[in-house]
C-alpha positions as CSV (number, residue, x, y, z in Angstrom):
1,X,0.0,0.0,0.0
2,X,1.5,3.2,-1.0
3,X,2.2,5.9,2.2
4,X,0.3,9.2,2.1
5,X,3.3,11.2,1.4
6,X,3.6,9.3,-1.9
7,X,-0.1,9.5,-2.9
8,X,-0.4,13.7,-2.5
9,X,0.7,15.6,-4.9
10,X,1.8,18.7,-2.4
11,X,3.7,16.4,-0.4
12,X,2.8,18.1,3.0
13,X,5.0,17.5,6.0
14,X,3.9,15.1,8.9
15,X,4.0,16.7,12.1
16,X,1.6,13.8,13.8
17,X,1.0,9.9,13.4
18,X,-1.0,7.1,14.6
19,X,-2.6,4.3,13.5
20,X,-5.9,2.6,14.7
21,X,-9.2,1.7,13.3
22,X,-11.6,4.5,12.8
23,X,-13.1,3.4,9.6
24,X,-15.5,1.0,11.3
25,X,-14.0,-1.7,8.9
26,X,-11.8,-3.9,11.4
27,X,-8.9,-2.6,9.6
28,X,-6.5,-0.4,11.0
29,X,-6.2,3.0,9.6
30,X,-3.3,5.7,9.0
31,X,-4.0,9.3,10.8
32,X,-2.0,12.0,10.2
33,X,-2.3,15.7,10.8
34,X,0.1,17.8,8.1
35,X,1.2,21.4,8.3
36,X,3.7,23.7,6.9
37,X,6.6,24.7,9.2
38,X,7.7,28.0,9.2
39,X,11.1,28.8,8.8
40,X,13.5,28.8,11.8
41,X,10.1,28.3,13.8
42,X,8.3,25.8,15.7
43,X,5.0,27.5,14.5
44,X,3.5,25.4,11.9
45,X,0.4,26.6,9.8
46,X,-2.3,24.6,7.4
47,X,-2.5,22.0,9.7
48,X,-5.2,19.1,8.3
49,X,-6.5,16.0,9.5
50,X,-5.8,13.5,7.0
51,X,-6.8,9.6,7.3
52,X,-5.9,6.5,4.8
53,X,-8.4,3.7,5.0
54,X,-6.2,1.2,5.8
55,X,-8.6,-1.1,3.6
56,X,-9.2,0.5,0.3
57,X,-5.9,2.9,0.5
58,X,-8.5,5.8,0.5
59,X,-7.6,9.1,1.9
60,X,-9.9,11.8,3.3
61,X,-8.4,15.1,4.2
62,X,-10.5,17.3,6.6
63,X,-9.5,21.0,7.5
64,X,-9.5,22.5,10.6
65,X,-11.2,25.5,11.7
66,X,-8.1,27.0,13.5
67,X,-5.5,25.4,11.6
68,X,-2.4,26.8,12.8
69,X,0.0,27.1,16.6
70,X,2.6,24.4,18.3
71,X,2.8,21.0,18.9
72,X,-0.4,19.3,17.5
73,X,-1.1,16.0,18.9
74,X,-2.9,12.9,17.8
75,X,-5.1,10.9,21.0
76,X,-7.0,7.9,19.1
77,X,-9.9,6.4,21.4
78,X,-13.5,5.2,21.5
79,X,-15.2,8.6,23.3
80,X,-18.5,7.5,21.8
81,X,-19.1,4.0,22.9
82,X,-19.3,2.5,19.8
83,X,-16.4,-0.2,19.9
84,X,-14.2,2.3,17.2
85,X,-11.6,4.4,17.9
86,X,-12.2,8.5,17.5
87,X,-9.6,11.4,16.9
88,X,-8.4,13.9,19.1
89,X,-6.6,16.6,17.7
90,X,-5.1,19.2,20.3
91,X,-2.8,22.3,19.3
92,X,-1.1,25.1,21.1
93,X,-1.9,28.6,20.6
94,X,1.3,29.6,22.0
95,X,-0.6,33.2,23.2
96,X,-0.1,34.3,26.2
97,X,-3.6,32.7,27.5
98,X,-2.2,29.5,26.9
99,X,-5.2,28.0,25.6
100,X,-5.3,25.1,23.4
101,X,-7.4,24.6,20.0
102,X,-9.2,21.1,20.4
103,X,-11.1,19.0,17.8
104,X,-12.8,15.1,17.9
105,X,-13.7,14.1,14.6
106,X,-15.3,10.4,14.1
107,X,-14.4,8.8,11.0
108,X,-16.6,5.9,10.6
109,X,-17.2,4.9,6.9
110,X,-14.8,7.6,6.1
111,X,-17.3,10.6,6.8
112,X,-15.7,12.9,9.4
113,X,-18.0,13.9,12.0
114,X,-17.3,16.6,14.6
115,X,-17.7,15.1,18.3
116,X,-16.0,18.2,20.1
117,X,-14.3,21.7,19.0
118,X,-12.7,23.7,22.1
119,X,-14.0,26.9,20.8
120,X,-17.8,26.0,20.7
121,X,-17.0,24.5,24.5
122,X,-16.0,27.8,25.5
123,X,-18.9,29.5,24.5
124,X,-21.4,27.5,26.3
125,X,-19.4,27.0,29.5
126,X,-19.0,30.5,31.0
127,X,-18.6,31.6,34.2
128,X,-19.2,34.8,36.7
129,X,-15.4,35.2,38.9
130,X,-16.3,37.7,42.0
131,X,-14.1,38.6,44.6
132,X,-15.7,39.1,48.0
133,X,-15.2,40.3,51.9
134,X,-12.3,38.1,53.5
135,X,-10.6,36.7,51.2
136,X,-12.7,34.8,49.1
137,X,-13.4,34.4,45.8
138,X,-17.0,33.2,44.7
139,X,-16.9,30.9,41.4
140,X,-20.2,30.5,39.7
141,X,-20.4,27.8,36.3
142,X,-23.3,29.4,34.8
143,X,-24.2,26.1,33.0
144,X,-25.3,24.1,36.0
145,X,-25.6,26.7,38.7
146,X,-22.8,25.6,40.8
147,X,-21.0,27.7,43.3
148,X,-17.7,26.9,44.5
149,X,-15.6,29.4,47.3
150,X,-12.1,29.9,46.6
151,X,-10.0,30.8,50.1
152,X,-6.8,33.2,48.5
153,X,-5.9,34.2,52.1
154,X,-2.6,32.0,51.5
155,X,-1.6,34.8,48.8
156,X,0.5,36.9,50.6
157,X,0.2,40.3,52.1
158,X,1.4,42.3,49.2
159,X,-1.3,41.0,47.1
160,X,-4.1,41.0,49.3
161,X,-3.0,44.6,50.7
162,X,-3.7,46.0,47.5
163,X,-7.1,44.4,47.7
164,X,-8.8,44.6,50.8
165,X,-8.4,47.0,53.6
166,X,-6.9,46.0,57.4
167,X,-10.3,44.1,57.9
168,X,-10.5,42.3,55.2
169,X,-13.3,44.1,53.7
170,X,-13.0,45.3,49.4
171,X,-11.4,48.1,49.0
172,X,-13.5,48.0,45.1
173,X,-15.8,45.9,43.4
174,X,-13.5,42.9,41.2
175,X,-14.3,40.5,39.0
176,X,-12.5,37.7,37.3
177,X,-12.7,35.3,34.7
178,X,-12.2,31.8,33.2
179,X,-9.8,31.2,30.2
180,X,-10.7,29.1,27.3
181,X,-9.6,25.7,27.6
182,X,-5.4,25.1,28.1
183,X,-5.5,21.5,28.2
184,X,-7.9,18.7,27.2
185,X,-7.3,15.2,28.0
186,X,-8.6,11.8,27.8
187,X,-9.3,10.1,30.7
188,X,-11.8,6.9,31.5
189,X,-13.2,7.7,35.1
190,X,-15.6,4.7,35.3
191,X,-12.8,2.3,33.7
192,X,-15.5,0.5,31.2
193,X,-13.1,1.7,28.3
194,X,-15.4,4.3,26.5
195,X,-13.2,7.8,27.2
196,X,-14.2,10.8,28.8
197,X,-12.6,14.4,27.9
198,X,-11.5,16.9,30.9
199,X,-11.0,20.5,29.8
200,X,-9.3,22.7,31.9
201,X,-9.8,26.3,32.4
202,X,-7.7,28.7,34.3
203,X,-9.3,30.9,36.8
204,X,-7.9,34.0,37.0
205,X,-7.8,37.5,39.2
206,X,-7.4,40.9,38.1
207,X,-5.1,40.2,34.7
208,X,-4.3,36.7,33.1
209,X,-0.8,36.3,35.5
210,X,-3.0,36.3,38.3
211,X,-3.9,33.2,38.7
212,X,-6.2,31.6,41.1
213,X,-7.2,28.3,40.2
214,X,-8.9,26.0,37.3
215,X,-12.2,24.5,36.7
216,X,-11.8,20.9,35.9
217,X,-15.0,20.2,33.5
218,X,-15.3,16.0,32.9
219,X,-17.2,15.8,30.0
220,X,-19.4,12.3,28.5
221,X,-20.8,11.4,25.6
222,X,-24.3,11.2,25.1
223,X,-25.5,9.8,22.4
224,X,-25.3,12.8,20.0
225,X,-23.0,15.2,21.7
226,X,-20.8,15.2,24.8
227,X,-22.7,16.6,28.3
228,X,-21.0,17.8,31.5
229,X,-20.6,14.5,33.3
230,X,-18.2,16.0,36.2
231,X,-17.0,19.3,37.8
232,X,-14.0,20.2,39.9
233,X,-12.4,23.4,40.7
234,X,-9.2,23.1,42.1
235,X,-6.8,25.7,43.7
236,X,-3.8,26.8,43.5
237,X,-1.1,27.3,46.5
238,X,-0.1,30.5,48.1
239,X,3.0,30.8,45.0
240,X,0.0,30.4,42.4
């Protein structure tokens, strides 16, 4: 069976591999993801999802919506239950957020269906970040109502001082926010070898550097789309 980079006629460069079944056919397939390096630069741009149907030698190219950063990734698992391996694609901005762009594409049949895209996540799962008396932070996740209390006492007195006043009380009205997602990752909480994803989120204060914790969301599939399964928020130490 000829390789992909002797069946294209562009010849892009392979900056990921694996190989797994996604077809549905038994038959393991070739995934690659291919992207142009920049010169004298990690950065690579045009990166695209390409699998060869390990049966037939057939090879569907999908693009990705943001299609360019550092260090793209292949995960290959079964996230939907259905006994055949998915693709999870994950990339690095490299911005300063350190966000992440994140895609799952089933392939079954050789028709590429979106399962996940980071971007769309981070639209529905917002949040409201408000500082309050005595050195608390009050985390709300607006897409299931759930409150969580973040204790920054352990700061330091430099930070806090510029905050609150000798009795803990505001000194002004702040509010934070959640980053877009900086790492997804597969993980199988109830063992029974169907995948789960869990995005993290950074919590942060007053600017981006300020960082207070993350929101850990474990997310399931359900039968047409993946559903909040999980949620976490966990905290960072007094040096956070």
């Amino acid at each position: 069976m000829d390789t992909y980079n002797h069946v294209t006629a562009t010849n892009p460069f392979v900056v990921a591999f694996a190989r797994a079944d996604v077809t549905g056919d038994k038959i393991p397939d070739n995934i690659y993801l291919t992207g142009q390096r920049t010169p004298d630069s990690p950065f690579i741009q045009n990166i695209t999802l390409v699998v060869q149907d390990g049966g037939t030698g057939r090879i569907t190219s999908q693009p990705l919506k943001q299609n360019a950063g550092y260090n793209p990734t292949l995960f290959l698992g079964d996230f939907t239950g259905n006994g055949v391996a998915d693709i999870l694609i994950r990339i690095d901005s490299g911005g300063s957020g350190a966000f992440t762009y994140d895609y799952a594409y089933a392939f079954v049949y050789n028709l590429p269906r979106l399962l996940f895209d980071s971007e769309a996540f981070s639209e529905h799962y917002t949040y409201t970040i408000t500082y309050q008396n005595n050195y608390k932070v009050l985390v709300v996740s607006d897409k299931n109502k759930q409150q969580y209390v973040i204790d920054i006492s352990l700061k330091g007195s430099q930070y806090l001082n510029e905050i609150y006043d000798a009795n803990g009380k505001l000194k002004a009205p702040i509010s934070g926010f959640v980053n877009a997602i900086s790492g997804l990752y597969p993980v199988d909480v109830d063992s029974n070898g169907v995948y789960e994803l869990m995005a993290w989120q950074k919590i942060a204060g007053r600017y981006n550097a300020d960082a207070i914790g993350y929101v850990q969301n474990i997310l399931q599939w359900n039968k047409n789309a993946f559903g909040l399964f999980q949620q976490y928020v966990a905290i960072l130490g007094a040096e956070g």
